[in-house]
DRENSE-388204 format. One line per field, with one value per residue (C-alpha): residue number from 1; residue in three letters; x, y, z. Coordinates in pm, 1 decimal, always signed. Each point is the difference from the previous one (the first is absolute). Layout:
BEGIN
kenu	[NUM,...]
nufi	[Ala,...]
px	[X,...]
py	[Y,...]
pz	[Z,...]
***
This chain:
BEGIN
kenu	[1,2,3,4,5,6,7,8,9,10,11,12,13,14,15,16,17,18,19,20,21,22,23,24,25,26,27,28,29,30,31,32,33,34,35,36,37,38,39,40,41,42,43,44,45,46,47,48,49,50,51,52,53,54,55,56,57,58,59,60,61,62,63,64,65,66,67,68,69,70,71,72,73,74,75,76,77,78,79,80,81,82,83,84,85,86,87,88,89,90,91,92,93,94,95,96,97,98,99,100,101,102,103,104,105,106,107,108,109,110,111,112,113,114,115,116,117,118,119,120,121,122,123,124,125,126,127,128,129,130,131,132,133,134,135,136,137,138,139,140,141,142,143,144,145,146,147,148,149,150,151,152,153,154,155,156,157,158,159,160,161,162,163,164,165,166,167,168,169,170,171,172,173,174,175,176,177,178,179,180,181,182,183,184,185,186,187,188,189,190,191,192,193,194,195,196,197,198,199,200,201,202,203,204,205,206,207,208,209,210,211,212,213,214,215,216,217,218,219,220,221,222,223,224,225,226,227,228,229,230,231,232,233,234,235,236,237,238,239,240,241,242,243,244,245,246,247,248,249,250,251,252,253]
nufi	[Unk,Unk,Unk,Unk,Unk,Unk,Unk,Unk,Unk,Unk,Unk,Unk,Unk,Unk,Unk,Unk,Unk,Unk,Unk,Unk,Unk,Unk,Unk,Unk,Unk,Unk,Unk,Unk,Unk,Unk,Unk,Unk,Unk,Unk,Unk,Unk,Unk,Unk,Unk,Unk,Unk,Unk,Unk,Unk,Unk,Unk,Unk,Unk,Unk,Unk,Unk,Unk,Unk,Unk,Unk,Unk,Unk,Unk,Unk,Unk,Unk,Unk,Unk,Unk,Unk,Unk,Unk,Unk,Unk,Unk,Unk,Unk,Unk,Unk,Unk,Unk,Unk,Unk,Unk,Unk,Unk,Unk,Unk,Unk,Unk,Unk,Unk,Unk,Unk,Unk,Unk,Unk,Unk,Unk,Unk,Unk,Unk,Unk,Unk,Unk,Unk,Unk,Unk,Unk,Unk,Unk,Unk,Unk,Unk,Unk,Unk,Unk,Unk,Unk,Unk,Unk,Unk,Unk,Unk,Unk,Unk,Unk,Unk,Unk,Unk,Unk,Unk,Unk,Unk,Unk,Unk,Unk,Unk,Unk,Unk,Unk,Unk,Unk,Unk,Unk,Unk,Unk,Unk,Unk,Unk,Unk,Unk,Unk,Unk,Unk,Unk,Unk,Unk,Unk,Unk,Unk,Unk,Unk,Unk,Unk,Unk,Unk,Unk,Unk,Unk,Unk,Unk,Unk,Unk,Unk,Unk,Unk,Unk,Unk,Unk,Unk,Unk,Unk,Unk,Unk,Unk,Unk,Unk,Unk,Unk,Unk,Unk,Unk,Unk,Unk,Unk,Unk,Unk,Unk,Unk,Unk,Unk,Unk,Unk,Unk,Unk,Unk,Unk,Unk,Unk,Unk,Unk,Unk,Unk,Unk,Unk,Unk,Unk,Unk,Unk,Unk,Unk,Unk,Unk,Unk,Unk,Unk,Unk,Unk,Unk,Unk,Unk,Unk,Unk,Unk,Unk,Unk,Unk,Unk,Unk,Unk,Unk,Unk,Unk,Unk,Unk,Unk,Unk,Unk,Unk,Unk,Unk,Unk,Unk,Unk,Unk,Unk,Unk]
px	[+0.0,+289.9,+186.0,-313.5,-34.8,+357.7,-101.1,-263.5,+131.3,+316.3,-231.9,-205.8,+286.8,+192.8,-398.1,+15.4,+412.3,-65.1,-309.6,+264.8,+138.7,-369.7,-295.5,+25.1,-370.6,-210.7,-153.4,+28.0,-365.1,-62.7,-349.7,+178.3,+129.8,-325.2,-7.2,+342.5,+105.3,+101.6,+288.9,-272.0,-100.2,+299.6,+145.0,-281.9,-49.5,+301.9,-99.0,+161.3,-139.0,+184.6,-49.5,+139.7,+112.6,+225.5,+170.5,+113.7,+301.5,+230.9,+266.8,+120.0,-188.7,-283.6,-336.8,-264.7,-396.4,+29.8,+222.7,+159.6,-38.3,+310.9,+182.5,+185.0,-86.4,+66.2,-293.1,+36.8,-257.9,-9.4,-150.5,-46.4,-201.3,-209.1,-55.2,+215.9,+457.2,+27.0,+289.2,+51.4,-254.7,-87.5,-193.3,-87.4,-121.0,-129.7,-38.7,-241.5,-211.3,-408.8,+17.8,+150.8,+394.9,+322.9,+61.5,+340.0,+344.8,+184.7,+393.5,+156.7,-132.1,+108.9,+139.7,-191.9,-207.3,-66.4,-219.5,-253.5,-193.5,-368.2,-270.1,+218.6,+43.2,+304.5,-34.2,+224.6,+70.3,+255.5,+317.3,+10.7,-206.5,+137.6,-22.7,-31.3,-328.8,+140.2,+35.1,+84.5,+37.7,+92.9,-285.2,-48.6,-373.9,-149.9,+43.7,-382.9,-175.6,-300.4,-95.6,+178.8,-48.4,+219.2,-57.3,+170.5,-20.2,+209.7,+69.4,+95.3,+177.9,+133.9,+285.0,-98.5,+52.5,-365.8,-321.7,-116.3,-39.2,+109.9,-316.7,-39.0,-182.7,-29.4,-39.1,-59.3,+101.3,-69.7,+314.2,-127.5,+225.4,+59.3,+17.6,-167.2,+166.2,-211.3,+205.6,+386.0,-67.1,+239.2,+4.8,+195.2,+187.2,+370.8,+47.1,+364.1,+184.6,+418.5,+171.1,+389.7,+52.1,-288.8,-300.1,-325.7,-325.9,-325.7,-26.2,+190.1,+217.0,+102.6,+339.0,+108.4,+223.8,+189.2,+111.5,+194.9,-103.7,+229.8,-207.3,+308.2,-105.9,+81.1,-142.8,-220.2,-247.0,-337.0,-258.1,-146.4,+357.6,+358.2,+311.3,+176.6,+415.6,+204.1,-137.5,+28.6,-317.6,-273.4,-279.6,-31.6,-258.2,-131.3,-191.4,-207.4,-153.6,-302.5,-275.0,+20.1,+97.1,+285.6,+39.0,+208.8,+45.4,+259.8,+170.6,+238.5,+297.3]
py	[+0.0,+232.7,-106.2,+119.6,+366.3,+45.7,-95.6,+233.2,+305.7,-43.6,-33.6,+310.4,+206.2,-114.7,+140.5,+328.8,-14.3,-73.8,+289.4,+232.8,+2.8,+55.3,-288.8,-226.4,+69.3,+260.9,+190.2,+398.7,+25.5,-20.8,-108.9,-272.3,-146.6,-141.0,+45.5,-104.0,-51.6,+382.7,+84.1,+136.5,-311.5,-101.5,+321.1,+187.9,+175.9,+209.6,+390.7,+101.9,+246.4,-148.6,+212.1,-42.2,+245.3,-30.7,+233.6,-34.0,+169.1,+15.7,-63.5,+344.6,-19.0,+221.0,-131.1,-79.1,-65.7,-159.7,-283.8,+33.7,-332.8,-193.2,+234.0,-79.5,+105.1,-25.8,-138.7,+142.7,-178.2,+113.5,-207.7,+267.4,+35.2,+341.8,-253.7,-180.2,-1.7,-360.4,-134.0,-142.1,+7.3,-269.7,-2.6,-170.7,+172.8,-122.8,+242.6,-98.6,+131.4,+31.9,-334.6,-93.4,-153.6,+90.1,+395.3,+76.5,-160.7,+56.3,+19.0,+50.5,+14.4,+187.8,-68.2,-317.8,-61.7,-359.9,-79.5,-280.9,-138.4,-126.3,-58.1,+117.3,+357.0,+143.2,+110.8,+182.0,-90.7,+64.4,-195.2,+92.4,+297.3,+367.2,+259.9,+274.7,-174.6,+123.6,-275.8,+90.1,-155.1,+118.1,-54.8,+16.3,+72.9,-169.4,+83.9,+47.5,+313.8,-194.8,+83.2,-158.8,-130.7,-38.5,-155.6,+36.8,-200.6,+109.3,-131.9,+229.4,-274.0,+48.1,-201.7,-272.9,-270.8,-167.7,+199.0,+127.7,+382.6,-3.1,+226.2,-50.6,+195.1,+45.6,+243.7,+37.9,+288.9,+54.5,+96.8,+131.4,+68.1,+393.1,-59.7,-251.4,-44.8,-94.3,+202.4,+98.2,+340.7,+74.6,-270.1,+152.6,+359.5,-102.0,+200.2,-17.8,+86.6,+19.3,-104.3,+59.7,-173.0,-215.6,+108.2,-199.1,-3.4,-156.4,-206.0,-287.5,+108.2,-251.1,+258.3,+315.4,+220.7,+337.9,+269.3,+313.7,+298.3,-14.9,-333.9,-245.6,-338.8,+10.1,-342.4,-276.5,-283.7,-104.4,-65.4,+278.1,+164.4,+17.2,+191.4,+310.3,-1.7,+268.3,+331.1,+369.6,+152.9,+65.1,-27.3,-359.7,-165.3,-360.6,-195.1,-277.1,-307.0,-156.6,-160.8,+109.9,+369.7,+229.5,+270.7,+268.2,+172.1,+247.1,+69.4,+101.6,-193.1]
pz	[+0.0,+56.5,-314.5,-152.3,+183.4,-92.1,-384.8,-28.4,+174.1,-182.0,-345.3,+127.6,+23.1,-373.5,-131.7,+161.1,-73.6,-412.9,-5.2,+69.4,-366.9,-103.9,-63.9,-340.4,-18.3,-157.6,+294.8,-169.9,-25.9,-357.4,-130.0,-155.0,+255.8,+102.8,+321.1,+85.4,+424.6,+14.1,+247.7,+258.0,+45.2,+200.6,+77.8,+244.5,+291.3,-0.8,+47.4,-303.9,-230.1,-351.6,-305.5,-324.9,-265.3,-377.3,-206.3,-375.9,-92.8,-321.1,-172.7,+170.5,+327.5,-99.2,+176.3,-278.8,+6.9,-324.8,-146.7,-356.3,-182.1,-45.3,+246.1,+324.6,+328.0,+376.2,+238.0,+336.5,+204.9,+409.2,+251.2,+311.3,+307.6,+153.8,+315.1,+220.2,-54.2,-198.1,-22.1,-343.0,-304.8,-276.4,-314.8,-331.5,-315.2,-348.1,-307.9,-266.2,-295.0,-25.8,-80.6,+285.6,-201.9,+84.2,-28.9,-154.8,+175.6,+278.8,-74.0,+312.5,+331.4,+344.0,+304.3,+147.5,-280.0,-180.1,-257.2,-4.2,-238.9,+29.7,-251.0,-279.5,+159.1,+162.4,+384.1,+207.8,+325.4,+288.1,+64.5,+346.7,+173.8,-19.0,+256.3,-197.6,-177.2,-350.3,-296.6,-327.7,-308.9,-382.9,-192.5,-438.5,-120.1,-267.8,-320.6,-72.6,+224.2,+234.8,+329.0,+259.2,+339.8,+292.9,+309.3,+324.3,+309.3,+326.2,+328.5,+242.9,+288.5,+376.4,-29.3,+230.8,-229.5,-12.3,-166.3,+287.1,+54.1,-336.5,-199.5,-436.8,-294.3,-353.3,-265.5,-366.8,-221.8,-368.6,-242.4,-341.6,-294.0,-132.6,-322.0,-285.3,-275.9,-318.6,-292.0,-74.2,+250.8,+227.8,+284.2,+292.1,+42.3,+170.1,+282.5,+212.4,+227.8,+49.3,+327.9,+24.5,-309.1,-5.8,-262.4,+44.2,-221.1,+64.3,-366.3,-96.6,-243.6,-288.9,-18.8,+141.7,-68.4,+168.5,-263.8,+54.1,-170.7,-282.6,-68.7,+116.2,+226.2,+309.6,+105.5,-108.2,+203.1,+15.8,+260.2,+272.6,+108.0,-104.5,+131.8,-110.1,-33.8,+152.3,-215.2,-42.1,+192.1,-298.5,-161.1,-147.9,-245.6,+119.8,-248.4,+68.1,-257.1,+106.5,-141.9,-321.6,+84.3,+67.4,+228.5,+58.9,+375.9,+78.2,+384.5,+184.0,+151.9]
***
């Protein structure tokens, strides 16, 4: 009988140990989860207030509304609470389309961040619990403009190593894309911005290019940033390719 006790506390506590790097079920909330155990089903009682927020930022840290299609972007998603000091945070998130499929691709995810997949769609969950509640994760839209849907569950925990105390919630939020793109119009205006020698722009550029004004290159690369050599302070020309167009921006370095 005591060989037993000893089995199940011990297999009570490697549960509560493994839901620290986040469940391998779908409990965000979504409709199509149908009615998936949700993380407040275990984790109650606690007199946390949890709340849950996201921001969308590009290529040059600019917070957007709106996602470009085809463009990359950085998912800050912040598990807080107005109630109660926790002590560590969890979530899990799933981004999908209106009908209800994977939403674009995540390339590279944050500090304590893993991906899972379940029923075909790609969730984000934590590897271990963070006390600053903020996970983050690069993220590239689809190429087609749709509505979107993201959905957030967080856990805001007391550290005690079991689920009690411990008080979940979710959230949804709706992501819409600025543009549509139905004819050869222009799809996206670059916008960037220069650090030391860094320049970034918020398109994905098939090739840029730096000029000086007497029209010689400077330096050549591709994707959403590249890095200036040692220079004469100036005015400088960047050009950017990208699907299917070419512009021109002038600054200063």
């Amino acid at each position: 009988m005591r060989i037993t006790s000893i089995f199940l506390l011990t297999a009570a506590g490697l549960v509560f140990l493994s839901n620290k790097g986040g469940r391998n079920q779908a409990c965000t909330g979504a409709p199509f989860e149908n009615n998936s155990k949700a993380c407040a089903e275990c984790h109650s009682g606690g007199n946390f207030s949890p709340s849950i927020s996201y921001v969308l930022r590009d290529s040059i840290g600019n917070t957007v509304d709106s996602y470009i299609p085809g463009s990359t972007y950085n998912l800050e998603m912040t598990i807080g609470a107005s109630v109660g000091t926790p002590k560590t945070y969890g979530f899990q998130a799933v981004l999908v389309d209106d009908n209800n499929a994977q939403a674009g691709t995540f390339v590279s995810l944050g500090d304590k961040v893993r991906k899972l997949t379940l029923s075909g769609r790609t969730y984000l969950t934590q590897i271990s619990p963070l006390t600053s509640g903020l996970f983050t994760a690069k993220w590239k839209a689809p190429s087609e403009a749709k509505n979107l849907h993201l959905y957030i569950s967080g856990l805001a925990a007391n550290g005690n190593n079991n689920t009690s105390g411990d008080k979940a919630t979710t959230a949804a939020f709706t992501l819409g894309a600025s543009i549509t793109a139905t004819n050869n119009d222009e799809i996206q205006k670059p916008e960037i911005a220069v650090n030391g020698n860094t320049i970034r722009w918020n398109v994905n550029a098939e090739k840029a290019e730096v000029f000086d004004m007497t029209g010689r290159s400077i330096t050549i690369g591709s994707g959403e940033e590249l890095t200036m050599p040692s220079v004469i302070p100036g005015i400088y020309v960047l050009t950017l390719s990208f699907e299917g167009q070419t512009k021109t921006i002038k600054f200063f370095h």
